[in-house]
N, C-alpha and C positions, 0 to 999 in steps of 0.2 A: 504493500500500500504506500508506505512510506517513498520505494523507489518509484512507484508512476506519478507519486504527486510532483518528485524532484524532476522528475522527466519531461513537466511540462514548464515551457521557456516563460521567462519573465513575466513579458509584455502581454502574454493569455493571463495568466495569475493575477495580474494588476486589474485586468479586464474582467475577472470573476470576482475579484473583491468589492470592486465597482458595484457592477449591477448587482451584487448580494448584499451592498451594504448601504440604506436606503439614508444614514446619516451625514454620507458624501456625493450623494445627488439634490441637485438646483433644476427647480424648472427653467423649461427653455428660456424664458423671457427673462428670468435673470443671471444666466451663463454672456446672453447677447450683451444686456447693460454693463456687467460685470467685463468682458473683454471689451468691449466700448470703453468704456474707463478710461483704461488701462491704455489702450491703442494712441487715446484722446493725447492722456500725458505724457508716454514715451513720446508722441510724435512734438509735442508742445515744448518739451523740458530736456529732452537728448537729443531728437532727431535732428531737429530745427536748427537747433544749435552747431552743431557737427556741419550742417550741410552750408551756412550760413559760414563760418570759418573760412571753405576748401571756396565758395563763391568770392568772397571777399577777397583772398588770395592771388586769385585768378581773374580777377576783374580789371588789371591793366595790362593782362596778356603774359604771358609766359617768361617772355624776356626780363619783364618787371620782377615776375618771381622767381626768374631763377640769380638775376642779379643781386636780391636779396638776400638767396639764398647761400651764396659764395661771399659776399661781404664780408670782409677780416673779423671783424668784429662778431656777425653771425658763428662766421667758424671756428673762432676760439669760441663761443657761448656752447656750441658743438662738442667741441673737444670736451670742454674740459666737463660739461652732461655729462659723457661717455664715461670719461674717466672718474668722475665721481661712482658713479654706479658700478665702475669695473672693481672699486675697491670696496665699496661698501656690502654692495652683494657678496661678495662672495664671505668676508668678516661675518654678517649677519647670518649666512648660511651656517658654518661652523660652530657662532652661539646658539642658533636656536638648533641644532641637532640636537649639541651637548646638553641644552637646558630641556629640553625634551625628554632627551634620555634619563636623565638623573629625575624629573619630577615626574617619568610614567612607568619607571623600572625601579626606583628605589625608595625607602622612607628614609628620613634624616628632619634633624631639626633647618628650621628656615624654611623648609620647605616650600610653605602658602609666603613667605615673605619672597622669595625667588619668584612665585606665579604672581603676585600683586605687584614686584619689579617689571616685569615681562609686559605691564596692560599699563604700566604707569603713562607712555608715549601716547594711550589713546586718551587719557586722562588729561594729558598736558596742553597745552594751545603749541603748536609750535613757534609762534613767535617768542613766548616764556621760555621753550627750549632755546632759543640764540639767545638770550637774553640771559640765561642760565652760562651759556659759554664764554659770553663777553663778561661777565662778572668776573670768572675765573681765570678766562686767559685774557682779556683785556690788558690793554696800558697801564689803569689804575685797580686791572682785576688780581686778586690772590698772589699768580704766581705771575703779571704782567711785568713785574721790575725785574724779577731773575730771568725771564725771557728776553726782554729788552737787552740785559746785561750778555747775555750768549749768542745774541742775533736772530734769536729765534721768533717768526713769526707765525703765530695761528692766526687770531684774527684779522680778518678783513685779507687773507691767502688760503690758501687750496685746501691744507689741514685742518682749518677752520669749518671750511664746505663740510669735508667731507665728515668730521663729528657731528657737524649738525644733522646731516643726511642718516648716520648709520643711526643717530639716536631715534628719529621720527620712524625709522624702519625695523626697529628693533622686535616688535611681537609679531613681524605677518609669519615668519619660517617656524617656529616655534608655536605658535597659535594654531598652524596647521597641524603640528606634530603628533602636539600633546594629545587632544583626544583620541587619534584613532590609535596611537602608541599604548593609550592606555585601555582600551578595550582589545585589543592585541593581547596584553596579558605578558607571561615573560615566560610560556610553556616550551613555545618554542627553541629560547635562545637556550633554555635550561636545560634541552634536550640535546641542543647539539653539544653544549660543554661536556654534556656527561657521556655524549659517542665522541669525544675527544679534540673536538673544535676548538682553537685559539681563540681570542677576542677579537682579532681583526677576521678573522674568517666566522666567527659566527655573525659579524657584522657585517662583511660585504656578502656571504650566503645566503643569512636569514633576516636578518633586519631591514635590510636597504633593499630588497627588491619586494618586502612587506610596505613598504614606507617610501616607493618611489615618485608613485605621481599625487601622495599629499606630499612631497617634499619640492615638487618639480611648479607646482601649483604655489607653493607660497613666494617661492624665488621669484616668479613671473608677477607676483603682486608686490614682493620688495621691489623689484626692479621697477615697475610702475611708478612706485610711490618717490624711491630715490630720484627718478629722473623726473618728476612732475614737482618734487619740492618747489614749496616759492615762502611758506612764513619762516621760516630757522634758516634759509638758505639767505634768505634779504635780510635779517639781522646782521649776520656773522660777515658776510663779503663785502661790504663798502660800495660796491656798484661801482667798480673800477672794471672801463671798459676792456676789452679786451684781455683782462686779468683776471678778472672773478666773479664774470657774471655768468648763470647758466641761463639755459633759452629760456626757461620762465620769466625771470628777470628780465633778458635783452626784447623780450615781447614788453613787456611795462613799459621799458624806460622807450622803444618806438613805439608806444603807444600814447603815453606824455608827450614826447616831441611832433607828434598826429602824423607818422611815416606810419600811414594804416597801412598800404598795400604793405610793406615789410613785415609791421608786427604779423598781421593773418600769416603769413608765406611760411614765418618761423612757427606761429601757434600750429598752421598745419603739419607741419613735420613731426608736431608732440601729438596730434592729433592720431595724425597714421602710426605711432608709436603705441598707442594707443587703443588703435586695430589692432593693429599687431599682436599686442598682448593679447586682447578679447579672441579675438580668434587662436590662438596657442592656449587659453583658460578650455573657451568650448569644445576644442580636442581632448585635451586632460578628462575634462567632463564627460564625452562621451567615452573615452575610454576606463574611464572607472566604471561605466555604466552598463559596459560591454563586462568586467569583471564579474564573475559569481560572488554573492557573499554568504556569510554564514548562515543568512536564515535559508538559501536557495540549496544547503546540501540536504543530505539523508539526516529526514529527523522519524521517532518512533512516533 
């Protein structure tokens, strides 16, 4: 019994619970209002928007945009996007593994105080976070006159960015981890120590291909978020052209000096980045969807 029920794929299951379950059916007339809605405000609040951008962009012809888009200034706001997220992602990957592992595979004191570190970035404004770093590593901040004294500069340069970036980004890797890590359980890693598996091979055996595409799904939303920064990234960098500003920024400050075909031409590139992501999310998505899961094996 148990194996014919497992035998039957998803999308029929979904569809039998459906019509057997009279507490998740809506009449016709309010499934139409209800996607109405819905349709109303995507097309209102996202679509509109989006499409207004890539117009605005393109509204002096190509030439306009693409001479925008080469502009020294654009392509150092370029670069140094890039390179903020080359470094931050990948740091942010590493602690939220780590901080994953330790708060869905172990007890210890601190515990909840590590998982309320982790959500503090969503809690915080990000402007507070740069405001948070120029205190510290400021001129007149904490450690500003020893930095001063060794030539060392954070704020308003690159290392400045990029702390402000990994701080805003710090719960999307780890946020993803924790719960399916901890529903995961730790039978399996325990099983393979005990048939004689290292730590690094019960982890790239059993861990990491358990834990791939929530791990691969949060990267793709740090990356987002890293390169979309504009409140902690505008505090900390000075909006010194060419220097320290990322395309969030260099869209502002063409959009103050009302060089609108430019600001779009760059806003569009963060935009398609943007796509980018969403489209690489709704692969992830379908392919987790494609995955069997536990409730879809042999049950008694």
């Amino acid at each position: 019994m148990a194996g014919a029920a497992s035998a039957v794929p998803g999308p029929q299951r979904a569809r039998a619970r459906y019509e057997t379950n009279p507490a998740i059916r809506e009449s016709g007339a309010v499934r139409v209002i209800i996607l109405t809605v819905s349709l109303i405000f995507f097309a209102t609040f996202l679509l509109l928007p989006l499409v207004a951008v890539f117009v605005e962009a393109l509204r002096r012809g190509w030439a306009v945009y693409l001479a925008a888009v080469v502009e020294p200034d654009a392509l150092s706001a370029i670069r140094l996007t890039l390179l903020t997220a080359a470094i931050a992602v990948p740091l942010n990957l590493i602690f939220g593994l780590a901080a994953a592992w330790a708060i869905a595979k172990f007890e210890f004191r601190g515990k909840q105080f590590l998982t309320t570190l982790i959500d503090l970035p969503f809690s915080v404004s990000p402007v507070i976070a740069g405001l948070i770093y120029v205190l510290v590593f400021g001129a007149q901040g904490w450690f500003g006159p020893w930095l001063s004294e060794h030539e060392i500069r954070i704020i308003f340069a690159v290392p400045g960015i990029v702390l402000a970036t990994i701080f805003v980004t710090v719960p999307f890797v780890a946020r993803e981890l924790i719960p399916l890590m901890q529903a995961q359980g730790t039978e399996e890693e325990e099983a393979a120590l005990t048939l004689g598996a290292s730590g690094w091979q019960m982890f790239w055996r059993v861990t990491l291909p358990n834990i791939k595409w929530a791990l691969l799904y949060g990267v793709i939303l740090c990356n987002a978020r890293a390169m979309g920064e504009f409140g902690a990234v505008s505090v900390v960098s000075g909006h010194i052209r060419g220097l320290t500003n990322t395309m969030p920024l260099h869209v502002e400050i063409l959009y103050n000096e009302y060089q609108f075909a430019a600001a779009f031409a760059v806003a569009s590139l963060l935009a398609l980045l943007a796509l980018v992501t969403l489209a690489i999310k709704s692969y992830i998505e379908w392919q987790v969807s494609r995955q069997p899961s536990s409730s879809d094996g042999e049950h008694p």
